[in-house]
N, CA and C atoms as a LAMMPS dump frame, in Angstrom:
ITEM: TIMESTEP
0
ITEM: NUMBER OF ATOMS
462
ITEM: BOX BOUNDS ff ff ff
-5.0000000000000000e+02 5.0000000000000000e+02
-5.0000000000000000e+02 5.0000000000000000e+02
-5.0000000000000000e+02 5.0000000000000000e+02
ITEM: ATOMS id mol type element x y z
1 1 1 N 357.209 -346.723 -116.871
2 1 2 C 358.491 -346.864 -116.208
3 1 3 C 359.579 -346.033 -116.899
4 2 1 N 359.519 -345.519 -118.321
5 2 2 C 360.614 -345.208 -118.839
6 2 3 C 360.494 -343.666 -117.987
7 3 1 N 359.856 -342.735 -117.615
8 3 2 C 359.867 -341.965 -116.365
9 3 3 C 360.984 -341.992 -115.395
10 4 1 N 360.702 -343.387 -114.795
11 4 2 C 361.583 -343.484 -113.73
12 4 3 C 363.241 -343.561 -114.182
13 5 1 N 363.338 -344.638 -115.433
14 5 2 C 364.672 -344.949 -115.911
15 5 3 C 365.254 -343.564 -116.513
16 6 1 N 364.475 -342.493 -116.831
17 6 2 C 365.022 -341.053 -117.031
18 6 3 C 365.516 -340.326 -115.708
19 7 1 N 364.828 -340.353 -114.933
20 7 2 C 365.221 -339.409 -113.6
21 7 3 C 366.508 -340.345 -113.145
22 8 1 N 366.573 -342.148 -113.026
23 8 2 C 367.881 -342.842 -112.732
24 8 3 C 368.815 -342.227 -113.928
25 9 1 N 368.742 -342.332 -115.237
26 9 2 C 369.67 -341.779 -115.932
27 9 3 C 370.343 -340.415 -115.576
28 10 1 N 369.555 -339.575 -115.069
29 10 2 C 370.241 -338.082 -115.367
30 10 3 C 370.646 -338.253 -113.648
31 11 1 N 370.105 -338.907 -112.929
32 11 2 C 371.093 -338.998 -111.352
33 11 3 C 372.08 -339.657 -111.393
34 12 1 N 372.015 -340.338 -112.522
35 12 2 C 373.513 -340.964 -112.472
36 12 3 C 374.29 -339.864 -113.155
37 13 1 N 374.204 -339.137 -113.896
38 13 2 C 374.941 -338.462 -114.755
39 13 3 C 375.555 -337.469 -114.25
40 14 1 N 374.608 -336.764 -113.132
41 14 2 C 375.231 -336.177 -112.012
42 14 3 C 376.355 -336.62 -111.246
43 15 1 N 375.835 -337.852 -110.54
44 15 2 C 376.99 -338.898 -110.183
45 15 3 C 378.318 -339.101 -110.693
46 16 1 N 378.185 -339.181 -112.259
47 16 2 C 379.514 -338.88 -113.037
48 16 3 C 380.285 -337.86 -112.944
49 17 1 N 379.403 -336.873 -113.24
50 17 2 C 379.967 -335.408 -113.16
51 17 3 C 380.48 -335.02 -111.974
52 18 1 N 380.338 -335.465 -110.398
53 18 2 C 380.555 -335.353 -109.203
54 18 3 C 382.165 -335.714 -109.127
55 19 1 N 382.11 -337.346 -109.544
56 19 2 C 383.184 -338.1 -109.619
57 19 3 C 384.263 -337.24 -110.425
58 20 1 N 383.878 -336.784 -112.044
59 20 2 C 385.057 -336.162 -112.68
60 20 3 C 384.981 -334.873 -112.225
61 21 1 N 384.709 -334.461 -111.355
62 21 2 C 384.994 -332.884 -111.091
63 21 3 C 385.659 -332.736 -109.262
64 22 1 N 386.033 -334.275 -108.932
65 22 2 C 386.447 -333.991 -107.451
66 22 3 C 387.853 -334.681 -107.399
67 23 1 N 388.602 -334.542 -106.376
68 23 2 C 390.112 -335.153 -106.361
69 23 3 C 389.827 -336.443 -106.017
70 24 1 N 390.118 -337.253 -106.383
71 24 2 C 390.244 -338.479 -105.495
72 24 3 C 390.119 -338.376 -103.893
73 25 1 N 391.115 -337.605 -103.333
74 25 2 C 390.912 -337.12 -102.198
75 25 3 C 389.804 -336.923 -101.352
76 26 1 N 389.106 -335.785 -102.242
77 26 2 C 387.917 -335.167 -101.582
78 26 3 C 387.227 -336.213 -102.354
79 27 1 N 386.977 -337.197 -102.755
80 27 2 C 385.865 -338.271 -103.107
81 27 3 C 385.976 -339.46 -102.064
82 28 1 N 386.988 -339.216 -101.19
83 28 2 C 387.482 -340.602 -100.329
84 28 3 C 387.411 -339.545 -98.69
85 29 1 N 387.596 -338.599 -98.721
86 29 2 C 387.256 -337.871 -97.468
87 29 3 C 385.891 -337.78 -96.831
88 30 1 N 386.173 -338.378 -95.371
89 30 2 C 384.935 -338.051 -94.425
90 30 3 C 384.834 -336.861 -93.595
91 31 1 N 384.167 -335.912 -93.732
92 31 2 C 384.483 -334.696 -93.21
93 31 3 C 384.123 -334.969 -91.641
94 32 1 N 384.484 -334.143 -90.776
95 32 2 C 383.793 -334.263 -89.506
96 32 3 C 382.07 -333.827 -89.432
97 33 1 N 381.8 -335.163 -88.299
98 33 2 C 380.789 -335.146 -88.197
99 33 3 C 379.648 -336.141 -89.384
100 34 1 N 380.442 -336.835 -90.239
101 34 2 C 379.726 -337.638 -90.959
102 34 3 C 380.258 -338.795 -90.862
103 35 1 N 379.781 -340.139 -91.538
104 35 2 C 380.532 -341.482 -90.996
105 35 3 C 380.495 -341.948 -92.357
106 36 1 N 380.162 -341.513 -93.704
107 36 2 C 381.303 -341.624 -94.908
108 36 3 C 381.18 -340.594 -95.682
109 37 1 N 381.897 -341.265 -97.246
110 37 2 C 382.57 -340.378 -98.049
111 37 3 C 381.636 -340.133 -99.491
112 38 1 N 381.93 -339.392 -100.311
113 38 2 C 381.376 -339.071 -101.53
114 38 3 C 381.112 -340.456 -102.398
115 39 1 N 382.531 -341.137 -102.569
116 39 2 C 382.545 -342.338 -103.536
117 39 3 C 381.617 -343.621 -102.941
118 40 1 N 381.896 -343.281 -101.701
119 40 2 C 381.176 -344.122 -100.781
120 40 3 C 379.346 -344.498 -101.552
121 41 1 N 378.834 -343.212 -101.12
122 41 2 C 377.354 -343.053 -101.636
123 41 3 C 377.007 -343.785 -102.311
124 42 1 N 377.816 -342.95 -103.657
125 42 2 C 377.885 -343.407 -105.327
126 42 3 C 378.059 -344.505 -105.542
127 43 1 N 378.411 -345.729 -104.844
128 43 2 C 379.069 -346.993 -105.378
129 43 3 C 377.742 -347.589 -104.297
130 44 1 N 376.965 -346.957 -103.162
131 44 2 C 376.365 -347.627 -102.492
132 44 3 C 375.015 -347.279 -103.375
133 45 1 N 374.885 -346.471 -104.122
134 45 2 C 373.852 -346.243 -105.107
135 45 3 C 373.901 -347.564 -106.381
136 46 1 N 375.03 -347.657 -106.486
137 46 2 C 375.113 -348.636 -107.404
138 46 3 C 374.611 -350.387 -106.923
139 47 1 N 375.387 -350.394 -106.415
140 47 2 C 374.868 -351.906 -105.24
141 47 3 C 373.744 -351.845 -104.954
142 48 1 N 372.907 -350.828 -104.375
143 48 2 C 371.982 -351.104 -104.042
144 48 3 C 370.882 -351.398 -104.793
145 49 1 N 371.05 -350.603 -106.086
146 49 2 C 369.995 -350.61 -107.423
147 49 3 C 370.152 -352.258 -107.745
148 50 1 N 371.152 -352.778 -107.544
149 50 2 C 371.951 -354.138 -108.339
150 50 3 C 371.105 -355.614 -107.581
151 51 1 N 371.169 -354.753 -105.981
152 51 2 C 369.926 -355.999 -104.745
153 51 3 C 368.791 -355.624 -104.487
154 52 1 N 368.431 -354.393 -105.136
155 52 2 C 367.008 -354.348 -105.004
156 52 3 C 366.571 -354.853 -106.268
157 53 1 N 366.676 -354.622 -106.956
158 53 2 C 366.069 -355.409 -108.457
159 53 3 C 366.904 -356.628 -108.989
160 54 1 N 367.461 -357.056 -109.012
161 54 2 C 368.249 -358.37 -109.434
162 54 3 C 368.39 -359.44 -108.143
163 55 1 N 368.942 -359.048 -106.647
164 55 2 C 368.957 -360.247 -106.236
165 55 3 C 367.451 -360.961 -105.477
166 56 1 N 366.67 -359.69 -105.212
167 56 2 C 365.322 -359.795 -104.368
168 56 3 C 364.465 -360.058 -106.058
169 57 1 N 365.019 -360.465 -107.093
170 57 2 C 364.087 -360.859 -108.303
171 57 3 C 364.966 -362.215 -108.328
172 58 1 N 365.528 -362.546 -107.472
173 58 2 C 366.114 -364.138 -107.956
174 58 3 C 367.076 -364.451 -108.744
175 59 1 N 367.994 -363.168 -109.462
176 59 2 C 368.768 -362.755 -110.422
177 59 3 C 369.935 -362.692 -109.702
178 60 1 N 371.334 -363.12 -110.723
179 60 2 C 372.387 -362.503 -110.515
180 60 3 C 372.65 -360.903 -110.69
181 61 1 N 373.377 -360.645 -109.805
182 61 2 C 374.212 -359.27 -109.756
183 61 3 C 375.482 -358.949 -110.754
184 62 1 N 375.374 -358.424 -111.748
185 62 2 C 376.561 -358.053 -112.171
186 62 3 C 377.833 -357.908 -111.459
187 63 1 N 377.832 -357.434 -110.088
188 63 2 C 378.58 -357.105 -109.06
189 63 3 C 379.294 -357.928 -108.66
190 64 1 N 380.434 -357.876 -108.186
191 64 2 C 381.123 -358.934 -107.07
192 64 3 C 381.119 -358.713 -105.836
193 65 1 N 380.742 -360.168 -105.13
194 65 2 C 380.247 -359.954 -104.339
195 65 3 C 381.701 -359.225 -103.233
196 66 1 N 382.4 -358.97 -103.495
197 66 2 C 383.188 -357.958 -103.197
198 66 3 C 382.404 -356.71 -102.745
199 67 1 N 382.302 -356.057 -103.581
200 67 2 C 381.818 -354.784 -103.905
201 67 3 C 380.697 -355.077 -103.543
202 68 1 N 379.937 -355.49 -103.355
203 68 2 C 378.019 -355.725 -102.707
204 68 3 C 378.395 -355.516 -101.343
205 69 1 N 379.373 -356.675 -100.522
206 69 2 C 380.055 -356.492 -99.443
207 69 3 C 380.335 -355.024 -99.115
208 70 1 N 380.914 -354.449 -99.565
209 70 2 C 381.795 -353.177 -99.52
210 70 3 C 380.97 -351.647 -99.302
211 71 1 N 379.723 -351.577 -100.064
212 71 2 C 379.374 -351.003 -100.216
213 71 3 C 377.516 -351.017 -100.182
214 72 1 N 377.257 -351.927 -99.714
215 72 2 C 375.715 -352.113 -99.127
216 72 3 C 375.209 -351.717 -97.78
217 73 1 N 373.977 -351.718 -97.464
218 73 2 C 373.581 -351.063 -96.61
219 73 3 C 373.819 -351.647 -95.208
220 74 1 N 373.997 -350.524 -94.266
221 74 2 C 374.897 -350.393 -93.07
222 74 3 C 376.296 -351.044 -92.701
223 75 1 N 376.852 -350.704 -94.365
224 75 2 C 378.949 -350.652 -94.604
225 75 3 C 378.958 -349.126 -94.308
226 76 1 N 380.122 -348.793 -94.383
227 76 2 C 380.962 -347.509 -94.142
228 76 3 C 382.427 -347.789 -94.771
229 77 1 N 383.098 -346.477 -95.41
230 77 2 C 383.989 -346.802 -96.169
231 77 3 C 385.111 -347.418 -94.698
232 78 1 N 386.124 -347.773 -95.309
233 78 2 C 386.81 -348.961 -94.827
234 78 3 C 388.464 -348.483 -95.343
235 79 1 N 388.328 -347.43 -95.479
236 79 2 C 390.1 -347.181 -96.101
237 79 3 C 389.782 -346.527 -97.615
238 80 1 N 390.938 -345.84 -98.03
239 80 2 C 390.628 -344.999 -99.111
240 80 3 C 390.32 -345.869 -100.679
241 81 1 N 389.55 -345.707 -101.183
242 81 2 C 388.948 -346.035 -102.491
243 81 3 C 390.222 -345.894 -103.633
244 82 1 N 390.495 -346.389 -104.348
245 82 2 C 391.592 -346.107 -105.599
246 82 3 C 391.204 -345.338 -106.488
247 83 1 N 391.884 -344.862 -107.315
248 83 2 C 391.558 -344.614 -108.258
249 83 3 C 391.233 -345.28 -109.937
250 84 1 N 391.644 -346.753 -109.596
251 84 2 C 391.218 -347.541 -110.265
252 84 3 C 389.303 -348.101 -110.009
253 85 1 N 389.284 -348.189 -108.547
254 85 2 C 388.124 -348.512 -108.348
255 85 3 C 387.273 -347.816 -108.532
256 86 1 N 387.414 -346.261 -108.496
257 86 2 C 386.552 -344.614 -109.104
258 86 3 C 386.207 -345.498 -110.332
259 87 1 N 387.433 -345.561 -110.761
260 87 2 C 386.754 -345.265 -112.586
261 87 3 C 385.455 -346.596 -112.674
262 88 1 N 386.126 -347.786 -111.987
263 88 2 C 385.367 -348.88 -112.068
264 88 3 C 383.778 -348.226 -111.734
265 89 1 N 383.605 -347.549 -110.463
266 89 2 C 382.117 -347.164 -110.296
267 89 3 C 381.639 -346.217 -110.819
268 90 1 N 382.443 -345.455 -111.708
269 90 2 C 381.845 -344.629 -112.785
270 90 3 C 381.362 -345.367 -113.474
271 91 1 N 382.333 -346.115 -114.336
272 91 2 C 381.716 -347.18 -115.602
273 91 3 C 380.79 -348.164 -115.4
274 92 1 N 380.563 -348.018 -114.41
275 92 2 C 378.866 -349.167 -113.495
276 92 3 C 377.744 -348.238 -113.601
277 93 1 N 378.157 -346.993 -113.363
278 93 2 C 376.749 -345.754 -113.249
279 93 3 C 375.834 -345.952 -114.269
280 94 1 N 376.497 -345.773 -115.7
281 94 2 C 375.33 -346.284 -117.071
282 94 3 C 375.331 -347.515 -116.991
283 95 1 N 376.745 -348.29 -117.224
284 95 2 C 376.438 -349.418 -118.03
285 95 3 C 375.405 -350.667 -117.205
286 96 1 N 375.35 -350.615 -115.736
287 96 2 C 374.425 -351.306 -114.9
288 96 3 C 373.019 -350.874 -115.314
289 97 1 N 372.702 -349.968 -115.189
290 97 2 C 371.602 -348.765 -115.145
291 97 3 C 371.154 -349.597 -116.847
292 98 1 N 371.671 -349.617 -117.979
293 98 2 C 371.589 -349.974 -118.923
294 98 3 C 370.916 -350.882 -119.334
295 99 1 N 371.894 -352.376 -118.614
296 99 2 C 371.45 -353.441 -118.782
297 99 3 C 370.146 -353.685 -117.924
298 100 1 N 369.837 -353.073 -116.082
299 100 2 C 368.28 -353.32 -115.584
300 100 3 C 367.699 -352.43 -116.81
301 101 1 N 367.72 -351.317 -117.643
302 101 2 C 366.646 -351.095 -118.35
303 101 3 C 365.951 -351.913 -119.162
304 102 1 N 366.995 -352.428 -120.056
305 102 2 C 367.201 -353.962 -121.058
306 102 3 C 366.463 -354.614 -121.038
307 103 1 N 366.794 -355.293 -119.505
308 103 2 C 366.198 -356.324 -118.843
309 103 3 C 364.484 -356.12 -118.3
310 104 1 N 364.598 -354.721 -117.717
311 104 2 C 362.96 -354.5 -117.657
312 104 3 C 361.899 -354.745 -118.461
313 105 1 N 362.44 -354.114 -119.542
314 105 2 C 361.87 -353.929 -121.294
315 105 3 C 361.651 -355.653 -121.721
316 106 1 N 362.346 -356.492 -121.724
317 106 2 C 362.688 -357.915 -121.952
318 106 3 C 362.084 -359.099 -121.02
319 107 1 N 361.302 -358.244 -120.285
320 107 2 C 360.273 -359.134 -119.028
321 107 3 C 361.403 -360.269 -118.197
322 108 1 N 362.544 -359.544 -117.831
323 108 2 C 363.556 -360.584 -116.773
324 108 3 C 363.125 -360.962 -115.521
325 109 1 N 362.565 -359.582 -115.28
326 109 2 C 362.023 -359.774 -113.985
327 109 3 C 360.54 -360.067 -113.848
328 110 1 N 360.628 -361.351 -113.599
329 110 2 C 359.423 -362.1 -112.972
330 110 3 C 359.09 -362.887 -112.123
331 111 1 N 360.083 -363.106 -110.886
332 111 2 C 359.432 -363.112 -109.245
333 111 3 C 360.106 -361.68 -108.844
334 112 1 N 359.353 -361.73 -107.311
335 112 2 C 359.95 -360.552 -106.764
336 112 3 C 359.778 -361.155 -105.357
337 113 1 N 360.703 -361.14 -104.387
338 113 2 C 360.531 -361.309 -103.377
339 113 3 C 360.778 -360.306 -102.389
340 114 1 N 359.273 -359.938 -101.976
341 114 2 C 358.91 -358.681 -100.799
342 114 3 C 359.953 -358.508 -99.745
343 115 1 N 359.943 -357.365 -100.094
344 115 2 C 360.98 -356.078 -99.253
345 115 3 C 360.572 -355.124 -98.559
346 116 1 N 360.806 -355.518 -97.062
347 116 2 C 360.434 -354.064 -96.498
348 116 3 C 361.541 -352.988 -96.307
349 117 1 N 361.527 -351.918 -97.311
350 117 2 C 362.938 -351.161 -97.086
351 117 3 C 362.674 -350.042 -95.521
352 118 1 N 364.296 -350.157 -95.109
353 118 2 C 363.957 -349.452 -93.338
354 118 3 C 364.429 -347.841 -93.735
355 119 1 N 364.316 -347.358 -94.72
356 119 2 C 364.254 -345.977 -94.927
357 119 3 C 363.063 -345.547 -94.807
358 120 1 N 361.678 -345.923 -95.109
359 120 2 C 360.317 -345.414 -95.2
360 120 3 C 359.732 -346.233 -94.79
361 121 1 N 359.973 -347.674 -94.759
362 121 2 C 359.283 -348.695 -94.119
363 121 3 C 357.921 -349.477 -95.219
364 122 1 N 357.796 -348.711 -96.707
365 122 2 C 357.438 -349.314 -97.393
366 122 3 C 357.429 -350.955 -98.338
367 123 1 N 356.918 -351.431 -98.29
368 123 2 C 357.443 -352.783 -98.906
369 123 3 C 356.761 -353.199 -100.547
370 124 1 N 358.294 -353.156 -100.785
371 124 2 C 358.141 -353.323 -102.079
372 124 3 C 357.879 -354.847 -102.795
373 125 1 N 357.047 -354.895 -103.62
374 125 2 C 356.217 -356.086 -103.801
375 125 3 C 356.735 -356.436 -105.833
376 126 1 N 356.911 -355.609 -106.205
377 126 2 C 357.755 -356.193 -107.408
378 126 3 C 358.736 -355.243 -108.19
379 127 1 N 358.965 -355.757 -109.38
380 127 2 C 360.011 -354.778 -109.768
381 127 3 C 359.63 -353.64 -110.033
382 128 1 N 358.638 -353.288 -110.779
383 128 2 C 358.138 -351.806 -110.811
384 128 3 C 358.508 -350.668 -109.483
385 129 1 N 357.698 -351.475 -108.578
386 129 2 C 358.185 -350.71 -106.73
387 129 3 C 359.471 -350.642 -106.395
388 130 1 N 360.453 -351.777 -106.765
389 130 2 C 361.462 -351.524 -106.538
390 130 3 C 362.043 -350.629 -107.498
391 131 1 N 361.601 -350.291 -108.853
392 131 2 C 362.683 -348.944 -109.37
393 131 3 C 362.268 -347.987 -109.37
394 132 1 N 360.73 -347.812 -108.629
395 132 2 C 360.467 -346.588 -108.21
396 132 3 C 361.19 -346.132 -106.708
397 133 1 N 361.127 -347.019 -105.836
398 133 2 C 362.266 -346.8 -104.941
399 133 3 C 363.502 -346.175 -105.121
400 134 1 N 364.072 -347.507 -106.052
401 134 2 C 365.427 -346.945 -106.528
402 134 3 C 365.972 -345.625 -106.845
403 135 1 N 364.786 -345.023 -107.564
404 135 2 C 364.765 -343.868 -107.362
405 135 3 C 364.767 -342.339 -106.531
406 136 1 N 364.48 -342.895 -105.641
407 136 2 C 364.087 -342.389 -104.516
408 136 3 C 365.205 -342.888 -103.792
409 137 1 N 365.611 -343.648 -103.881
410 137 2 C 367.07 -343.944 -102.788
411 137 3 C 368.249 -343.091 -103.641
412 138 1 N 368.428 -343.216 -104.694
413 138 2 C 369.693 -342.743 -104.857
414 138 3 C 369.346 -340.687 -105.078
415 139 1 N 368.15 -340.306 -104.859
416 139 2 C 367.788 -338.86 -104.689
417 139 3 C 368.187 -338.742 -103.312
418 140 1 N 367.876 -339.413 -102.597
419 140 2 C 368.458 -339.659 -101.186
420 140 3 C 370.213 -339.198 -100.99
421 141 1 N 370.852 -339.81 -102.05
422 141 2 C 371.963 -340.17 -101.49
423 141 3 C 372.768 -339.033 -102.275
424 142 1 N 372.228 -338.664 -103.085
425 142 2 C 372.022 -337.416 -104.522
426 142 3 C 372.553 -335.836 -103.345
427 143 1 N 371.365 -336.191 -102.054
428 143 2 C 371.534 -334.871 -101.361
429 143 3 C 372.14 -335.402 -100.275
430 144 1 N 372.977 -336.349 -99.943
431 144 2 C 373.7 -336.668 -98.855
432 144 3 C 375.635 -336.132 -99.75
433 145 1 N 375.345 -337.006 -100.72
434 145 2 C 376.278 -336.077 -101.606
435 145 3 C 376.887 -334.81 -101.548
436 146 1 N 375.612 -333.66 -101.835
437 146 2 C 375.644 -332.066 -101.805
438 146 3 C 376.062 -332.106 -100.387
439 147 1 N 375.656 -332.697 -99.217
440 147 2 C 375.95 -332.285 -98.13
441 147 3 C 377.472 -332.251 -97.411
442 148 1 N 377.686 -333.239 -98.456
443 148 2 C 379.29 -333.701 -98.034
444 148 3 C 379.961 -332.904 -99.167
445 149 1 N 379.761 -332.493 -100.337
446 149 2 C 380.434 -331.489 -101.191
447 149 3 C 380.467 -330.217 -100.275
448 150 1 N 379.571 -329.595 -99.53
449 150 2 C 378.855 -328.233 -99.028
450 150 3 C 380.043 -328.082 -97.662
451 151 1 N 380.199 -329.672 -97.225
452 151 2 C 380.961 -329.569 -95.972
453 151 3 C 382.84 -329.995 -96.541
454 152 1 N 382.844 -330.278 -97.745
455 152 2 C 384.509 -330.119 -97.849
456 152 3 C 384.809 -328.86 -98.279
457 153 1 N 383.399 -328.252 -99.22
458 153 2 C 384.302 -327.21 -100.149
459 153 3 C 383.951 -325.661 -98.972
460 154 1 N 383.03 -326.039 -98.316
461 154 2 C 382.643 -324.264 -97.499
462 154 3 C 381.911 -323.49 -97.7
């Protein structure tokens, strides 16, 4: 697994680097023809890593359920993001990412309750599957990203 928690590390790091290298603006802009935004993704990358392995393992979410709300699958941003809340989902990128490593390593996760995710239609049967997913979802969202960088900048 430490494989997988490398490729999540350096996609998040990207993620960071996305965040400190764009305006607020263009991190909260939906360009035409798409139905959200940059920060959007990134924070739905975060949530999602947070309910695929912590709440489908029977675990609390670091998250509030605010932000699970806000930013889980089939939300759309909802009004412009702050710049308080940026920094907040920057500082979630490692330090979440951190603690599921922790916790992997520390045998936390031990039920898993089966998931059929509707991106591939695979169903994931414990935590291992789910952070190999995870992986694979936020590479997903990695090039939905570029696509929306490609369509603000030209």
């Amino acid at each position: 697994m430490e494989f997988t928690f490398q490729v999540l590390n350096n996609t998040r790091g990207i993620f960071k680097k996305i965040i400190e290298n764009n305006s607020l603006e263009d991190l909260n802009k939906v360009p035409k023809g798409f139905n959200n935004n940059i920060i959007w993704n990134i924070a739905h990358a975060v949530v999602s890593e947070q309910l695929l392995a912590y709440k489908l393992s029977g675990l609390e979410s670091s998250l509030s359920d605010e932000m699970i709300n806000k930013y889980r699958k089939d939300s759309k941003p909802n009004g412009d993001v702050s710049q308080v809340e940026v920094d907040e989902i920057k500082g979630l990128l490692h330090s979440n990412l951190e603690k599921t490593q922790e916790d992997y390593y520390n045998d936390v996760f031990q039920d898993y309750n089966a998931y059929t995710v509707s991106t591939t239609g695979n169903t994931l049967n414990n935590i291992d599957e789910a952070l190999q997913f995870i992986a694979i979802h936020e590479g997903l969202h990695y090039g939905y990203v570029l696509a929306l960088l490609k369509a603000l900048k030209g």
